[in-house]
C-alpha positions in Angstrom: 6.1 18.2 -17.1 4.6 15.3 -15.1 1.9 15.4 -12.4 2.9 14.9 -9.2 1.1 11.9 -7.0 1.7 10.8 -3.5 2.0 7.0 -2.8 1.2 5.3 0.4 3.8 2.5 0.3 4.0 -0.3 3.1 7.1 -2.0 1.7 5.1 -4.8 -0.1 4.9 -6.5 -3.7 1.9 -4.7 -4.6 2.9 -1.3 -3.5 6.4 -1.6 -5.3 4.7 -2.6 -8.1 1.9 0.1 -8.2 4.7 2.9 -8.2 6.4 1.0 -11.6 3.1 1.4 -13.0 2.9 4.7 -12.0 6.2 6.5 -12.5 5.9 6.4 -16.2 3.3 9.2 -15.5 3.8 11.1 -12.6 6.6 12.1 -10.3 6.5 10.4 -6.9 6.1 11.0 -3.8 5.8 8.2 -1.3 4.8 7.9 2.4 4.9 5.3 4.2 3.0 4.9 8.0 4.2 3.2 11.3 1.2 2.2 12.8 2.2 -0.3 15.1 2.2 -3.4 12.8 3.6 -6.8 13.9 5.4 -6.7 11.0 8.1 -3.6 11.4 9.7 -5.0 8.6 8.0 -3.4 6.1 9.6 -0.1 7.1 13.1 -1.3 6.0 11.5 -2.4 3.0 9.8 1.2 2.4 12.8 2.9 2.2 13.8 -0.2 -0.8 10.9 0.5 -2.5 11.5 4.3 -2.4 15.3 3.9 -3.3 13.9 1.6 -6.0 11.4 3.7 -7.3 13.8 7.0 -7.4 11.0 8.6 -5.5 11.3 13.1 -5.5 10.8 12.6 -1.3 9.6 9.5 1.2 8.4 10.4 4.4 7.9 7.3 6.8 5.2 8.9 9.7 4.6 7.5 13.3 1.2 6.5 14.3 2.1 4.2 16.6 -0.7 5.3 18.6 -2.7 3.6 16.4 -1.9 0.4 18.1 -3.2 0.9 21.1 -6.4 2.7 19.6 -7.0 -0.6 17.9 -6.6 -3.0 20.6 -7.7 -6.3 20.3 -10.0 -5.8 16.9 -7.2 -7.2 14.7 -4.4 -9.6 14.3 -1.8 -7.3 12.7 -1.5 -5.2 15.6 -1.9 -7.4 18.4 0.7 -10.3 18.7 -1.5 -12.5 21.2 -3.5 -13.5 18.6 -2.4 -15.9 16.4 -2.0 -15.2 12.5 -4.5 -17.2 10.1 -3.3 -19.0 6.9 -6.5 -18.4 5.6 -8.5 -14.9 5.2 -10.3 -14.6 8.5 -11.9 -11.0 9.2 -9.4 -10.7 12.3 -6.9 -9.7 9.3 -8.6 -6.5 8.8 -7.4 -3.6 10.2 -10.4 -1.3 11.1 -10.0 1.3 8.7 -6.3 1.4 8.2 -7.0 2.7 4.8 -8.7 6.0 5.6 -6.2 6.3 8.4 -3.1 6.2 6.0 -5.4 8.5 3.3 -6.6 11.2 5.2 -2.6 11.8 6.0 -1.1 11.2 2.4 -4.3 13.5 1.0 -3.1 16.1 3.6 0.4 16.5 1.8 -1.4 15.8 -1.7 -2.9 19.4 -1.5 0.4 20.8 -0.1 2.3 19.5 -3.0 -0.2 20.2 -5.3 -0.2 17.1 -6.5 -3.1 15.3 -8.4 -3.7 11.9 -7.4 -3.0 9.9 -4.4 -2.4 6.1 -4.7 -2.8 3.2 -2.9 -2.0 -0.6 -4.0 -5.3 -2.2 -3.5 -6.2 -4.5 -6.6 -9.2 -6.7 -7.1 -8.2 -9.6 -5.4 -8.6 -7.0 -1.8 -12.2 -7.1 -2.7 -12.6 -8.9 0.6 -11.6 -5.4 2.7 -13.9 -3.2 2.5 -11.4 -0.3 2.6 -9.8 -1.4 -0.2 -12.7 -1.4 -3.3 -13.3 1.2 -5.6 -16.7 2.5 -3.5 -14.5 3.2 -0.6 -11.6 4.9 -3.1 -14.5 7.2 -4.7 -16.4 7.9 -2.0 -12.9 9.2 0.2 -12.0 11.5 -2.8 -15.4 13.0 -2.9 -14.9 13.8 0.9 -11.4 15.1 0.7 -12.2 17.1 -2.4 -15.1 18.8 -0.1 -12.8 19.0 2.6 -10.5 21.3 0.9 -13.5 22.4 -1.9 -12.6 26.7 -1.4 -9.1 26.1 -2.0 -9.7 24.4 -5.2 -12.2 27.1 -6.6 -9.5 29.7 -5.2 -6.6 28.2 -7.6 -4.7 27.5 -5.0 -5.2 23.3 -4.4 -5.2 20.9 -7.0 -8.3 18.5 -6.9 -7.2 15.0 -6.1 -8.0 11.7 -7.7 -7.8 8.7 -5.0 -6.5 6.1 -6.9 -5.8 2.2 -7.0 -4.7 -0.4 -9.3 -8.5 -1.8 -8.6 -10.1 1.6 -10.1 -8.3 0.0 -13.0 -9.4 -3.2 -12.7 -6.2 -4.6 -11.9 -5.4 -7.8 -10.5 -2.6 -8.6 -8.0 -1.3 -11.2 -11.4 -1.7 -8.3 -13.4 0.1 -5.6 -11.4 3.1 -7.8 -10.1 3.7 -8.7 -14.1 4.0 -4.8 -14.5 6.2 -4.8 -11.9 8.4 -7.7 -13.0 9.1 -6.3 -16.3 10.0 -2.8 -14.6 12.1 -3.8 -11.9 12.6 -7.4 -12.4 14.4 -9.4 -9.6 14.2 -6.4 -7.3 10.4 -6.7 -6.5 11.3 -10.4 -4.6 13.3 -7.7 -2.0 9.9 -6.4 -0.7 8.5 -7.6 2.4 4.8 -8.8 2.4 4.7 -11.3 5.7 2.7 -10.2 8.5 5.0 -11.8 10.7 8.2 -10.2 11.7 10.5 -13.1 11.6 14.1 -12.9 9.6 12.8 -14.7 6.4 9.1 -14.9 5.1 7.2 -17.1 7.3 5.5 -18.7 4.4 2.5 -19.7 6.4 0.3 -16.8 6.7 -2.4 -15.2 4.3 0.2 -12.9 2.9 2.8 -15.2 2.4 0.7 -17.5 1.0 -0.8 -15.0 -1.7 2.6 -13.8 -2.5 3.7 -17.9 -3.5 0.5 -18.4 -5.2 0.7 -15.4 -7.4 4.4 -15.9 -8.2 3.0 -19.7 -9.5 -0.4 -18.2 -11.4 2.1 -16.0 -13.5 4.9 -18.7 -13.8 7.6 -16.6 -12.8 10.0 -18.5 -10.4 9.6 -17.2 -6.7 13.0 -15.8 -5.4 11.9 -15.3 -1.8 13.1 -17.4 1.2 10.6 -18.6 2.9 10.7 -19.9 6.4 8.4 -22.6 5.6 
């Protein structure tokens, strides 16, 4: 019988691609959060990437009021500020990470299930939430959190896990992908914009067409620009 794992899923390349990876192992469970995002779109593409993935349950969660919590400290939730091509810190959403965790951990121990994922590879090194310290030290604190349930029997400890605790590129993980699920993984949604195609312009857009050319695998996405 497989393990069970719950997997925080945003709609994106790298998420879709994490659960290929994973499925050969475990039996999924994926949650996905609103949290106010610019981009809504990746909700639509959630419930693709669950559908995909033949996930046991999906459970998209509200926490919209996240938005207005985070104000003005980041460009993902506030659409007066204009999105950078580049990687500018204004990208990074103040702890999103432990946000989305401390939820999906929640339901972990309810499922009893082992091991909760997230798609952060080693290219994210640049957010903070999103490198294998942060990973370790968040199970350590969960683990605590629920530590007499574990001795009792009755919760499973859980392993926070990425494709970075792996050492697993975003090249790496998207070939995975690829080979699992082929054209499907160009259906996911990773523009931070919310416009009807990819914009093409922003940091995520641009990762996602440089990628596609670092692993020579023709990019099927339509692009605004």
């Amino acid at each position: 019988m497989k393990r069970k794992a719950v997997a925080i899923l945003s709609g994106g390349l790298d998420s879709l691609c994490m659960g290929a990876y994973l499925k050969p192992k475990f039996d999924l469970y994926g949650i996905t959060f609103s949290y106010g995002q610019r981009a809504s779109k990746e909700i639509g593409s959630a419930k693709f990437v669950a559908k995909t993935l033949k996930l046991k349950q999906h459970k998209i969660i509200d926490i919209g009021f996240m938005k207005t919590l985070y104000g003005e400290s980041n460009v993902l939730t506030n659409t007066k500020k204009s999105l950078p091509e580049r990687f500018d810190y204004s990208i990074v959403v103040p702890i999103r990470n432990g946000v989305f965790l401390s939820i999906a951990t929640a339901w972990a121990f309810t499922l009893n299930a082992s091991l909760v994922a997230y798609g952060a590879h080693t290219d994210d090194i640049k957010y903070p939430d999103c490198r294998p310290a942060f990973s370790k030290k968040s199970k350590l604190a969960f683990n605590q959190g629920e530590i007499d349930g574990i001795r009792l029997g009755i919760r499973n400890k859980v392993k926070v896990w990425t494709p970075f605790s792996d050492g697993l590129s975003k090249s790496a993980l998207i070939k995975i992908g690829y080979r699992a699920l082929g054209d499907n993984i160009f259906k996911t949604w990773s523009c931070y914009s919310n416009t009807k195609l990819h914009c093409g312009k922003c940091e995520s857009c641009r990762n996602r067409k440089t990628v596609f050319e670092k692993i020579k695998i023709k990019d099927k996405t339509r692009y605004l620009s």
